[in-house]
LOLONU-641711 format. One record per residue (C-alpha): x, y, z; residue in three letters; residue number from 1. Coordinates in nm, 4 decimals, always signed. Example, Ala and Ser with C-alpha at 12.3 -4.5 7.8 and 13.67 -1.06 7.14 Angstrom:
<recs>
REC          x          y          z   res     n
REC    +1.2300    -0.4500    +0.7800   ALA     1
REC    +1.3670    -0.1060    +0.7140   SER     2
</recs>
This chain:
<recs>
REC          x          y          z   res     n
REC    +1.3202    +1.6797    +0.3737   UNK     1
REC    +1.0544    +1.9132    +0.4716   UNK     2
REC    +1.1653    +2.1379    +0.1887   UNK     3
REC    +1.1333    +1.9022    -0.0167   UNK     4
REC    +0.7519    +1.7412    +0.0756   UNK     5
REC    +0.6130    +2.0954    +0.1724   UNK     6
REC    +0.6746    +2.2769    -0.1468   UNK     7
REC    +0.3635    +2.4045    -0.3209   UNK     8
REC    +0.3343    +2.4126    -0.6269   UNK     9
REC    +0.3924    +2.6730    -0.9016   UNK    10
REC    +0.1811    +2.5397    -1.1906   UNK    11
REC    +0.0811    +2.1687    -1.2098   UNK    12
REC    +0.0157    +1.9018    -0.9402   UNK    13
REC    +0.3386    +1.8672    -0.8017   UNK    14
REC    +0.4374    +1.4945    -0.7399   UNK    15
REC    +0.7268    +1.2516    -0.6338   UNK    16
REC    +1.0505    +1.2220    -0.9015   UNK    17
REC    +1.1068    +0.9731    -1.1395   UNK    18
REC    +1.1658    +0.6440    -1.0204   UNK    19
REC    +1.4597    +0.5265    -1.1973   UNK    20
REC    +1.7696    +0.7372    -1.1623   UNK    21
REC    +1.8254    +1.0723    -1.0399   UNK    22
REC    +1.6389    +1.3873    -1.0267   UNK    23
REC    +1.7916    +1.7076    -0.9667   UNK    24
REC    +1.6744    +1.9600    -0.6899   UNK    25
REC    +1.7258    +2.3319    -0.6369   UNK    26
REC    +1.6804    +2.4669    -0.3648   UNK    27
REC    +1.7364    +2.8282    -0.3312   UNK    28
REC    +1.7392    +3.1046    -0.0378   UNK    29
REC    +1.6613    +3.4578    -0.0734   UNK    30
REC    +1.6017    +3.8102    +0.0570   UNK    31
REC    +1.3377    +4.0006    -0.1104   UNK    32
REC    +1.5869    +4.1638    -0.3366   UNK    33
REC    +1.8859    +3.9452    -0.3682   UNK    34
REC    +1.9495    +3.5575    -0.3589   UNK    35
REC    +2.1601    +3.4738    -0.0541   UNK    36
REC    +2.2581    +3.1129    -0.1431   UNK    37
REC    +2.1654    +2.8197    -0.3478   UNK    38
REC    +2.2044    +2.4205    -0.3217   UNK    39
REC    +2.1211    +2.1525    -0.6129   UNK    40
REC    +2.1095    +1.8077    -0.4499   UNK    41
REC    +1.9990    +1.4705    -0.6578   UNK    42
REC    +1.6792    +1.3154    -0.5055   UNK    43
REC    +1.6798    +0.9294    -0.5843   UNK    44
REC    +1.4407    +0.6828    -0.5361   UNK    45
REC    +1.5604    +0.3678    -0.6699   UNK    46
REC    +1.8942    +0.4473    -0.7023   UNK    47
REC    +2.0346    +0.1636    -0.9021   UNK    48
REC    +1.8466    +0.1927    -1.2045   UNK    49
REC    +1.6536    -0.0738    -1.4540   UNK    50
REC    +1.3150    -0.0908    -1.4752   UNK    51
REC    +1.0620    -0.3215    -1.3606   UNK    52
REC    +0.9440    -0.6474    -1.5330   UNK    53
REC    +0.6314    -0.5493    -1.6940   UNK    54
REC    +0.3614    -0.8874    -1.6655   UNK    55
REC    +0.0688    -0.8107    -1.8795   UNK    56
REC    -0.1368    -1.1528    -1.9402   UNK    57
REC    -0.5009    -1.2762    -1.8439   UNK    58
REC    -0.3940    -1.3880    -1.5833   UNK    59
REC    -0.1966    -1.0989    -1.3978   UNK    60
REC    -0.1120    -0.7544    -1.4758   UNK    61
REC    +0.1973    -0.6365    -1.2484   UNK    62
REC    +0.5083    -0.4766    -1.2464   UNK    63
REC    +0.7712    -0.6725    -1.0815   UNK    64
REC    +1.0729    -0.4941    -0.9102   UNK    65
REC    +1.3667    -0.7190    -0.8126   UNK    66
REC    +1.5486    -0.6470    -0.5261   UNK    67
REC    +1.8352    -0.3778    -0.5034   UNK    68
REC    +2.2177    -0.5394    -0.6330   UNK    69
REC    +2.3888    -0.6573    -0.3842   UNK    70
REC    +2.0806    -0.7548    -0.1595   UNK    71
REC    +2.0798    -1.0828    +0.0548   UNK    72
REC    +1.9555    -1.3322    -0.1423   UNK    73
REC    +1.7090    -1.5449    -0.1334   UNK    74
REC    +1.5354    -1.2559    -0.1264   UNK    75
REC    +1.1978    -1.2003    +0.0493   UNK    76
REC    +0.8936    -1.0720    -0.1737   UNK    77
REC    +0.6133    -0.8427    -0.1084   UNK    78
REC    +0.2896    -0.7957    -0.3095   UNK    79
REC    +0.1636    -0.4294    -0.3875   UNK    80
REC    -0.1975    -0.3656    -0.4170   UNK    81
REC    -0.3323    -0.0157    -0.4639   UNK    82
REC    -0.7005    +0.1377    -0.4083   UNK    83
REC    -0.9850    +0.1877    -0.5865   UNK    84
REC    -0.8668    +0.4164    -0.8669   UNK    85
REC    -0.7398    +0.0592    -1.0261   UNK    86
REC    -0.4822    +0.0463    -1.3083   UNK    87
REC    -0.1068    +0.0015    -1.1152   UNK    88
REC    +0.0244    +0.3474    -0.9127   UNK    89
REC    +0.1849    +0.1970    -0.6401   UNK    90
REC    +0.5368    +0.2083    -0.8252   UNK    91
REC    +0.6815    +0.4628    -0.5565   UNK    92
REC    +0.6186    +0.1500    -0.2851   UNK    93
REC    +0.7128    -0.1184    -0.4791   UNK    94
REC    +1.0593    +0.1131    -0.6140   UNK    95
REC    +1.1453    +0.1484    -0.2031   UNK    96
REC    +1.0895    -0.1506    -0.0842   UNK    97
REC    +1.3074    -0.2982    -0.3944   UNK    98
REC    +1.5739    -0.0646    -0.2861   UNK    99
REC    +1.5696    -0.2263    +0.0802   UNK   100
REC    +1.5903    -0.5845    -0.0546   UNK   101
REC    +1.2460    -0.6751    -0.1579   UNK   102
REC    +1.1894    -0.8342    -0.4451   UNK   103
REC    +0.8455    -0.6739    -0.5205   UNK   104
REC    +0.5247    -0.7310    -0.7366   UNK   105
REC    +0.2929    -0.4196    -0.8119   UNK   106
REC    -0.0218    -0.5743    -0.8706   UNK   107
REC    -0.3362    -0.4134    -1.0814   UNK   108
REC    -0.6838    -0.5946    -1.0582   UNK   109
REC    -0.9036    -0.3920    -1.2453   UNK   110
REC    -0.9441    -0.1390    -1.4943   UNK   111
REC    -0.6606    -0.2650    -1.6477   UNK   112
REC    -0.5441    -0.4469    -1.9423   UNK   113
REC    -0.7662    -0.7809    -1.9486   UNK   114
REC    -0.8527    -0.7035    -1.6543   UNK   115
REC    -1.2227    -0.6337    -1.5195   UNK   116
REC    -1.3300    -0.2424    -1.5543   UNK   117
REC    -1.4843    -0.1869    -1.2668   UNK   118
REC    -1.3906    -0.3447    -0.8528   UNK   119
REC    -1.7152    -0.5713    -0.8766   UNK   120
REC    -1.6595    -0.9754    -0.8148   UNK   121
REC    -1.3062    -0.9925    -0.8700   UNK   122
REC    -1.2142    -1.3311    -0.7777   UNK   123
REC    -0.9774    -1.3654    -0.4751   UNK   124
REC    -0.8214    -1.6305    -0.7053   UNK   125
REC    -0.6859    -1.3815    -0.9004   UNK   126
REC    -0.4122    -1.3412    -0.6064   UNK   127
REC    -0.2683    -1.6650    -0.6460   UNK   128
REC    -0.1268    -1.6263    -0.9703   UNK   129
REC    +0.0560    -1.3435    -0.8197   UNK   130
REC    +0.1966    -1.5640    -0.5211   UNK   131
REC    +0.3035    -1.8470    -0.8144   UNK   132
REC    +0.4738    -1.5937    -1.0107   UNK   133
REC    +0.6963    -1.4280    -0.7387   UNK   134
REC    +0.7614    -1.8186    -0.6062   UNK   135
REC    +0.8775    -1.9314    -0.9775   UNK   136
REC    +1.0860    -1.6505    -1.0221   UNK   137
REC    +1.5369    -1.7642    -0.9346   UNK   138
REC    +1.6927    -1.5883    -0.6213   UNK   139
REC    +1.3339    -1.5191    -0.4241   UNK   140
REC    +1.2324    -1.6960    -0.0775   UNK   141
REC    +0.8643    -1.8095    -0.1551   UNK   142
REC    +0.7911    -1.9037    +0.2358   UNK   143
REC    +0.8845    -1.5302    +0.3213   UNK   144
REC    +0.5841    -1.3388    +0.1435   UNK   145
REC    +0.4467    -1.0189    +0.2623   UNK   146
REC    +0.1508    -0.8179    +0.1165   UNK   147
REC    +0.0651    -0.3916    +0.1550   UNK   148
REC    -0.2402    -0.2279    +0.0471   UNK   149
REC    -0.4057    +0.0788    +0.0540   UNK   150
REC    -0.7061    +0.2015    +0.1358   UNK   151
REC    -0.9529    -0.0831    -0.0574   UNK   152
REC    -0.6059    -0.2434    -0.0916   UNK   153
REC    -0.5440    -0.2524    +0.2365   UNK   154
REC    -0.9246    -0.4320    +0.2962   UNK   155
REC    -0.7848    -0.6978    -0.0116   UNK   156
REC    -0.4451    -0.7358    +0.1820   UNK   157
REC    -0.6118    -0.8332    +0.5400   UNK   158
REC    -0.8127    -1.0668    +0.2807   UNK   159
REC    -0.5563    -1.2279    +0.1267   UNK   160
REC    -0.3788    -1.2936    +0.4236   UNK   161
REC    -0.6924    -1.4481    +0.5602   UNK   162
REC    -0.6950    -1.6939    +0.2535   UNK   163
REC    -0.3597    -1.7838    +0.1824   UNK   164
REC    -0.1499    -1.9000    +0.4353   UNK   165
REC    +0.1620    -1.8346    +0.2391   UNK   166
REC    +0.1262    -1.5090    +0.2930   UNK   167
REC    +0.3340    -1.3943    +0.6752   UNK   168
REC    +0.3149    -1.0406    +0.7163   UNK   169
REC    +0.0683    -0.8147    +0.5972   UNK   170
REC    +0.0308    -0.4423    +0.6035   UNK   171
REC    -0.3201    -0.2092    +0.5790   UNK   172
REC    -0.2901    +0.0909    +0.5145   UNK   173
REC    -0.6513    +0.3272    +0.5678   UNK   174
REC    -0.7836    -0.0372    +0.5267   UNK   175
REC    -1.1055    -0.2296    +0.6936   UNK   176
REC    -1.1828    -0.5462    +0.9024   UNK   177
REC    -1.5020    -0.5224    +0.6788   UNK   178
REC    -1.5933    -0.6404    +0.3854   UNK   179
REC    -1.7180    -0.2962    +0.2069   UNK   180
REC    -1.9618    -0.3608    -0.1275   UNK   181
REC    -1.8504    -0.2688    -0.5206   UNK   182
REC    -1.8154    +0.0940    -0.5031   UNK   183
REC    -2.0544    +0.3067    -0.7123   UNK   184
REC    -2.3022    +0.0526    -0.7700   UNK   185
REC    -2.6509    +0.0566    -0.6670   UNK   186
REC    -2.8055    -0.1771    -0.5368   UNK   187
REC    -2.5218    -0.3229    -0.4157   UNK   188
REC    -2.2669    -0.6412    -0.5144   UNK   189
REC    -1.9954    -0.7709    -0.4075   UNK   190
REC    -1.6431    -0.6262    -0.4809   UNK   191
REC    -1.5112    -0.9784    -0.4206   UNK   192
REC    -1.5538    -1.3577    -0.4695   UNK   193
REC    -1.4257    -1.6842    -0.3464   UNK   194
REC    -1.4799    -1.9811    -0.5170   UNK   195
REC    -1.7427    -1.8861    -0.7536   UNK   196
REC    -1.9448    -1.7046    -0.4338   UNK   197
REC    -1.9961    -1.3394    -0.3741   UNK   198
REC    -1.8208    -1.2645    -0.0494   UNK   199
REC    -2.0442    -1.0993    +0.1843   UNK   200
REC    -2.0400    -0.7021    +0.2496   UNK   201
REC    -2.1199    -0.4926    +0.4989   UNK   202
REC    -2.3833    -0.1935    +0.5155   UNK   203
REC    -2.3685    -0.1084    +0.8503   UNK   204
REC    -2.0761    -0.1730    +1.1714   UNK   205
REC    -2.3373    -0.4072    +1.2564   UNK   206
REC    -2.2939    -0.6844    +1.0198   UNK   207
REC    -2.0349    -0.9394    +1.1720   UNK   208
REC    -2.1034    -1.1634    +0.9472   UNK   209
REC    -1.8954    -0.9332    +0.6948   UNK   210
REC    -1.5741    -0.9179    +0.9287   UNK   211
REC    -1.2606    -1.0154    +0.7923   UNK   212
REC    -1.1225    -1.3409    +0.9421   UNK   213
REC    -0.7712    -1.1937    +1.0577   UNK   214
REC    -0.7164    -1.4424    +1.3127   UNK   215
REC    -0.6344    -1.6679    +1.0357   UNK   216
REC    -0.3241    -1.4690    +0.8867   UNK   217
REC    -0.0015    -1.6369    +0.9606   UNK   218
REC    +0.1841    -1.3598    +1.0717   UNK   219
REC    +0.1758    -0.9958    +1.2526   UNK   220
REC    -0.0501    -0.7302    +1.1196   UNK   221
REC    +0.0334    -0.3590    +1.1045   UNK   222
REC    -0.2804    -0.1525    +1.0583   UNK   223
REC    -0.2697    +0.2082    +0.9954   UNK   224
REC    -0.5044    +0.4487    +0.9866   UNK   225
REC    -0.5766    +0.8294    +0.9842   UNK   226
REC    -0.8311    +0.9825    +1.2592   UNK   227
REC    -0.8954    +1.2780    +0.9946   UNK   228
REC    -0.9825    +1.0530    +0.6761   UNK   229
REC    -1.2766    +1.2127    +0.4961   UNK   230
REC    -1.2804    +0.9330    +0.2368   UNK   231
REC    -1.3584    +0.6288    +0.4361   UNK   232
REC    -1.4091    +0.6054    +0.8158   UNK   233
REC    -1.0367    +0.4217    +0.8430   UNK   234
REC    -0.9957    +0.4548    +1.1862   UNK   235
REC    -1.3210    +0.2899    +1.3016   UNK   236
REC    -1.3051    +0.0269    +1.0156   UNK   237
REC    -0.9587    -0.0980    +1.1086   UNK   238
REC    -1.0651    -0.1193    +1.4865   UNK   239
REC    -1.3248    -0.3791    +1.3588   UNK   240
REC    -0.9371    -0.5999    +1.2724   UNK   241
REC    -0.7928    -0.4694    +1.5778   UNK   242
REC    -1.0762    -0.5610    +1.7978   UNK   243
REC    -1.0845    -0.8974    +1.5985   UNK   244
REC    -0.7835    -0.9956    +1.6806   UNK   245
REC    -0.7712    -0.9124    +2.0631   UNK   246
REC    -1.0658    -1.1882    +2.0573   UNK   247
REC    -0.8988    -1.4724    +1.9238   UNK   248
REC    -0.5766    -1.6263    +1.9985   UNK   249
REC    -0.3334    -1.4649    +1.7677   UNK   250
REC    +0.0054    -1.5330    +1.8427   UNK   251
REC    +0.1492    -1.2971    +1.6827   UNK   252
REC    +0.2875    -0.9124    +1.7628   UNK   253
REC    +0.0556    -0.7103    +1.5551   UNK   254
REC    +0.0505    -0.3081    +1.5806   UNK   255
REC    -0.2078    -0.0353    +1.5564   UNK   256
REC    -0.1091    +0.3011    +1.4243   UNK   257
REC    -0.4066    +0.5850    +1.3913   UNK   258
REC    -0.2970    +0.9291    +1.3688   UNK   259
REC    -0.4744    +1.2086    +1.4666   UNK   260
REC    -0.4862    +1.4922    +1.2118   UNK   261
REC    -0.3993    +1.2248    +0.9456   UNK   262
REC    -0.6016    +1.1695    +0.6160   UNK   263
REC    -0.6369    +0.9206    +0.3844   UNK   264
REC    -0.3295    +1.0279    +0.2245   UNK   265
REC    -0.0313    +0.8381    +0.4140   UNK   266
REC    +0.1857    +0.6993    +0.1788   UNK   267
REC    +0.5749    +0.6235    +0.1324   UNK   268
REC    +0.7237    +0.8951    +0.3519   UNK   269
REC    +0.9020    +1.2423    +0.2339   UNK   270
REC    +0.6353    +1.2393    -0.0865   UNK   271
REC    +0.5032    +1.5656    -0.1605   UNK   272
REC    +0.1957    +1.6720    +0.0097   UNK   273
REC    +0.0406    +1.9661    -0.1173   UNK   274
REC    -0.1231    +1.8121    -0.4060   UNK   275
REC    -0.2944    +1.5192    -0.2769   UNK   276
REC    -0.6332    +1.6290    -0.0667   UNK   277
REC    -0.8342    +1.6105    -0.3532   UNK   278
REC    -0.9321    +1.3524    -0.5583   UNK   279
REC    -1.1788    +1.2967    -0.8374   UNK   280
REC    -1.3856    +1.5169    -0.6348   UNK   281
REC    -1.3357    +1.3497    -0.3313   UNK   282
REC    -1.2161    +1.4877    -0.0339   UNK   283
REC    -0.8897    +1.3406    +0.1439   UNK   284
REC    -0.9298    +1.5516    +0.4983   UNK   285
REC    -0.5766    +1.5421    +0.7128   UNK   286
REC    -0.3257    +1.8182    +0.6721   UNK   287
REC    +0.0533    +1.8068    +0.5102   UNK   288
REC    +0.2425    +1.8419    +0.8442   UNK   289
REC    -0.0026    +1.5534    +1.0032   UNK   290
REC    +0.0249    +1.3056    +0.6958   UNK   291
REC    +0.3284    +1.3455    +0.6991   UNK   292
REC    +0.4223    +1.2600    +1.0714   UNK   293
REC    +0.2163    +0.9532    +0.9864   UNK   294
REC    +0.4239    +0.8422    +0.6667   UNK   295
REC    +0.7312    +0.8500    +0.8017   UNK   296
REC    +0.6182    +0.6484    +1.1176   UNK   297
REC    +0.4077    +0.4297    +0.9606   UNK   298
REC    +0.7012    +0.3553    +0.7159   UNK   299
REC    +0.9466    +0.2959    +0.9455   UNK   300
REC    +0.7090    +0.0559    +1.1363   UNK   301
REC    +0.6106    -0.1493    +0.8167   UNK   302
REC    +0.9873    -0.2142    +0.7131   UNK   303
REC    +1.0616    -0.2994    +1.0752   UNK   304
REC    +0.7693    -0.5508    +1.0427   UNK   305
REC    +0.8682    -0.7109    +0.7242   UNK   306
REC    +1.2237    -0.7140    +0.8069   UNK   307
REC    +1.1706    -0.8856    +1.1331   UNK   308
REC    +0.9291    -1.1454    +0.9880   UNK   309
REC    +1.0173    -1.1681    +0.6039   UNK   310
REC    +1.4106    -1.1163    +0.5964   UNK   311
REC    +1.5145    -1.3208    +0.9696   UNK   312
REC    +1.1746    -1.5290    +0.9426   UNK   313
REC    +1.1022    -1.4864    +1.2951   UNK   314
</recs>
């Protein structure tokens, strides 16, 4: 696959394939004057086709993915929350973990639809509409419930399995055990509420009172991080969960994963890398080779997770 993530490329960004169906692939060898061999191979994601469920009410704006034909059913369900760019692009996750049995709910909460413009006091609330609407739906195991995030995601995933007990496994990636503010506002507000109230944010590593209570999510916790992140200071920020949790009495087998090298791009694994270190202006940091590494373990550890506690509800 390392043909396939390293390529650079030749005009535009270059990004994963379509979703649904196939996508063909060329890959071709040559000399500097003659071509020595060539091999076209179909790249799926999803390989079964359809398309997702497309929820667009006041209430919740997802994308739900059901699980792959021919999948064990009841079928387990995870919750897909993406970062502060808003709107929904976390169809790549939601696609593969569909494809290994999930049934799967891409979730947008702002800048979206109905939905608030900007990540400022949106309601934790919010959340539970999501939980209902992956319980009501025929064929899905509502006491096996999993949530993934990433990067302000990931700091709404630790959150939500703080909150809702329903929720049994949750997964961070380039998260935070700290509540951060409402990006890009000055002075500063919350980016979340419960119950009508602001939830308190932190300015500095200082301010425990702005932790996130992870001792109270019913399940193991797989945090993930990259030491190289020039976007947020992941690593540090998920030690403040990690440390968290060796204080209390959770009983559960939770993992740490920090990367050196790694950015704030790790992602579903095999992706393309060479497009993804800048963003809006913003600076990524890692390298392709490192983020990488750090996809494909990270991967392999979350699906191990969710499979373990979601699929034989240990």
């Amino acid at each position: 696959m390392s043909l396939i993530w390293s390529a650079p490329p030749r005009t535009a960004a270059y990004y994963a394939p379509t979703l649904y169906g196939a996508e063909q692939v060329t890959i071709t060898a040559r000399t500097e004057d003659r071509v020595i061999g060539t091999a076209t191979i179909n790249w799926t994601i999803f390989p079964h086709g359809g398309a997702p469920l497309l929820i667009e009410g006041p209430d919740l704006v997802a994308e739900f993915y059901a699980p792959a034909p021919g999948s064990p059913l009841p079928a387990p369900a995870v919750v897909v929350l993406g970062g502060s760019e808003g709107e929904i692009h976390t169809q790549l996750v939601a696609g593969l973990l569909a494809s290994h049995g999930y049934a799967t709910l891409a979730v947008g909460y702002f800048n979206i639809g109905p939905l608030p413009e900007a990540l400022e006091r949106i309601p934790l609330e919010y959340f539970a509409n999501a939980i209902a609407f992956l319980r009501d739906q025929p064929n899905i195991d509502g006491s096996q419930l999993g949530v993934v995030g990433f990067s302000r995601g990931g700091e709404l995933a630790l959150l939500l399995g703080s909150y809702y007990p329903e929720i049994t496994a949750v997964v961070s990636y380039n998260g935070s055990g700290l509540v951060a503010p409402a990006p890009f506002v000055t002075p500063p507000v919350p980016a979340w509420t419960w119950q009508g109230e602001g939830l308190a944010f932190a300015l500095t590593f200082e301010d425990e009172f702005a932790q996130v209570p992870v001792e109270h999510i019913n399940g193991p916790i797989l945090l993930i991080s990259g030491d190289a992140d020039e976007l947020s200071p992941s690593t540090a920020l998920s030690r403040v969960a990690w440390d968290r949790l060796q204080q209390t009495a959770h009983p559960w087998l939770n993992q740490f994963l920090s990367f050196p090298g790694a950015g704030h791009g790790i992602n579903v694994p095999y992706a393309p890398r060479t497009s993804e270190y800048n963003f809006a202006g913003y600076e990524f940091g890692g390298d392709p080779w490192s983020d990488q590494v750090a996809s494909v373990a990270s991967w392999q550890a979350a699906l191990a997770m969710f499979d373990w506690r979601l699929k034989r509800g240990a």
